[in-house]
C-alpha positions as a printed Julia matrix, in Angstrom:
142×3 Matrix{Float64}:
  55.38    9.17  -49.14
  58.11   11.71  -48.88
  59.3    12.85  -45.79
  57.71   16.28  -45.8
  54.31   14.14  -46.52
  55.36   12.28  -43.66
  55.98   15.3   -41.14
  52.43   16.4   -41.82
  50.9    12.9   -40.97
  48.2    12.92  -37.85
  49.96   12.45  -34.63
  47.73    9.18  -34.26
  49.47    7.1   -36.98
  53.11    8.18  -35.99
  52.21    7.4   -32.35
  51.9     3.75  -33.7
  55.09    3.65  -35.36
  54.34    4.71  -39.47
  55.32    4.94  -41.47
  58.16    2.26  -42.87
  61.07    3.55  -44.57
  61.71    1.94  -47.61
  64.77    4.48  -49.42
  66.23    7.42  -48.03
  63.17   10.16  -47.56
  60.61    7.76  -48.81
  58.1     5.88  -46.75
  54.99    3.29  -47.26
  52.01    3.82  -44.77
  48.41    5.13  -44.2
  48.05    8.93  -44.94
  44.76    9.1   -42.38
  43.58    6.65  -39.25
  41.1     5.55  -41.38
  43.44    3.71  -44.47
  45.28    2.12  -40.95
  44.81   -1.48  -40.92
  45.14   -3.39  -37.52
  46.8    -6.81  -39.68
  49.14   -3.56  -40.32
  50.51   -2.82  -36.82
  53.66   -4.78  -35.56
  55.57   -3.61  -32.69
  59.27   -4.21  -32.36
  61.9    -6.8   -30.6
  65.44   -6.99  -31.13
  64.8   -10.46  -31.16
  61.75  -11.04  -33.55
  59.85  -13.53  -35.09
  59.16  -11.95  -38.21
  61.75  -10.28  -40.54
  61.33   -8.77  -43.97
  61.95  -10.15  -47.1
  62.61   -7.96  -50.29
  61.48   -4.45  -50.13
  58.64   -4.5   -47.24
  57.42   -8.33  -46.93
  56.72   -9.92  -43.97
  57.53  -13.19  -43.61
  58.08  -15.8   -40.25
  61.79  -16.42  -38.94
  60.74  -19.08  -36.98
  57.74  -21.23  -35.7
  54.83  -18.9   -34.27
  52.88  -20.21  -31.55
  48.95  -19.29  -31.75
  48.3   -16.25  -30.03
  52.19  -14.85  -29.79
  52.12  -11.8   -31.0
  54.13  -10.73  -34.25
  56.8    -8.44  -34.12
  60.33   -7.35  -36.25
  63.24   -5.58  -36.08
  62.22   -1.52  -37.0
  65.38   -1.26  -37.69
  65.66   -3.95  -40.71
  63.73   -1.18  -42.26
  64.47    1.95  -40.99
  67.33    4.54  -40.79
  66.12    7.39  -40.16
  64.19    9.61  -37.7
  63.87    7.11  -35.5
  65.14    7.32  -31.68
  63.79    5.44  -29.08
  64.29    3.25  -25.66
  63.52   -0.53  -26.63
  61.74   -2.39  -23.95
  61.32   -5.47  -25.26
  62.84   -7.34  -22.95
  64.82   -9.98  -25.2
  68.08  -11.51  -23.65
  69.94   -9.83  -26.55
  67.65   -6.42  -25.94
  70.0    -3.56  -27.52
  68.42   -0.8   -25.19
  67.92    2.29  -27.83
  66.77    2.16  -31.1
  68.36    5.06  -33.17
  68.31    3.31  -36.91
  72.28    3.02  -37.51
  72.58   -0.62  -35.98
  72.8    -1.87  -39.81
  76.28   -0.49  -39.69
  77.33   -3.23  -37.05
  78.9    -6.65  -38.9
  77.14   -8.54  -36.05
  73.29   -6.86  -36.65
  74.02   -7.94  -40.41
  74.64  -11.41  -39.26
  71.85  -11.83  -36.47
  69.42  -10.29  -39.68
  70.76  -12.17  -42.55
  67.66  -12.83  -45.28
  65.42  -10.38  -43.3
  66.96   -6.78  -44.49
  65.01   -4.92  -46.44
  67.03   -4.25  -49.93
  66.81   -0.23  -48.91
  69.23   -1.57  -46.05
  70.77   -4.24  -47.81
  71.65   -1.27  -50.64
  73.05    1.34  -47.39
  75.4    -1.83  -46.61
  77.05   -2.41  -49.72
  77.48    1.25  -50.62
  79.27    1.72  -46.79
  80.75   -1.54  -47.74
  82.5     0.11  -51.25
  83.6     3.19  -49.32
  85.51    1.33  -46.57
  86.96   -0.93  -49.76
  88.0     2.41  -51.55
  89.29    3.87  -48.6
  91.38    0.88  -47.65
  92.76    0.74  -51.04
  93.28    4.74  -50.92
  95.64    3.77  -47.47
  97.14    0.82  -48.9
  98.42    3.14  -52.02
  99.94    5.5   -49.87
 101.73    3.58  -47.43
 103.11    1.73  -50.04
C-alpha cells in the first residue's frame, strides 16, 4: 500500500499497529478488519524474541518458551510515521519509539541479521553519504 492508501485505512487496524513499512511510502497489511489475521498481530519490545529476516519474515532470535508471547523490534521495519512511548519494560527499554534508532551504530549491532533490507538499504545509503562527506573534508583540509 502507499501511504495515502494507508492514511485512509479504518482506525481499527492502525490502532493495532499496521501496517509494516517495507520502502519509503510503501506498506504491507490488511486494507479492512476483516483480511486482519490474529497469527498477524505482534506487539513490540526493544528487546524481542523475534526479528525479521529479508524483506518482512519473521523468524525466532532465541529459544521461545510455550505460551511467551511473540514480539519484535517496530523499528527493524519501520521509519516512518511512527511516534510512540515504549512500555515494554526490557532492562535495555529505549523509552520512545520515533523510527530513526537505525541511525545509531549500537541499534545496528544489538539487530544484526534481523533488519529488514528496506532498513538495511537506509543504512548503507547514510553510510555512503557520511563516506562522501568525509572524503569531501579530507580534500579540503588537505
Amino acid at each position: 500500500m502507499s501511504r495515502e492508501e494507508v492514511s485512509k485505512l479504518p482506525k481499527e487496524i492502525l490502532d493495532f499497529g499496521y501496517p509494516v513499512q517495507i520502502y519509503d511510502g510503501f506498506y504491507l497489511g490488511p486494507k479492512s478488519m476483516e483480511d486482519l489475521d490474529g497469527s498477524e498481530m505482534f506487539n513490540h519490545s526493544c528487546s524481542p524474541n523475534a526479528g525479521v529476516r529479508g524483506q518482512n519474515v519473521l523468524v525466532a532470535r532465541r529459544h521461545i518458551l510455550f505460551g511467551e508471547e511473540i514480539c519484535f523490534d517496530y523499528e527493524t521495519t519501520d521509519t516512518e510515521d511512527m511516534y510512540f512511548e515504549c512500555k515494554c519494560k526490557s532492562s535495555n527499554c529505549r523509552g520512545m519509539i520515533d523510527g530513526n534508532s537505525w541511525k545509531k551504530l549500537e541499534f545496528q549491532i544489538q539487530n544484526e541479521g534481523y533488519l529488514s533490507w528496506y532498513i538495511l538499504d537506509k543504512i548503507n545509503k547514510l553510510n555512503r553519504i557520511a563516506q562522501t562527506d568525509s572524503t569531501k573534508s579530507e580534500y579540503l583540509t588537505s
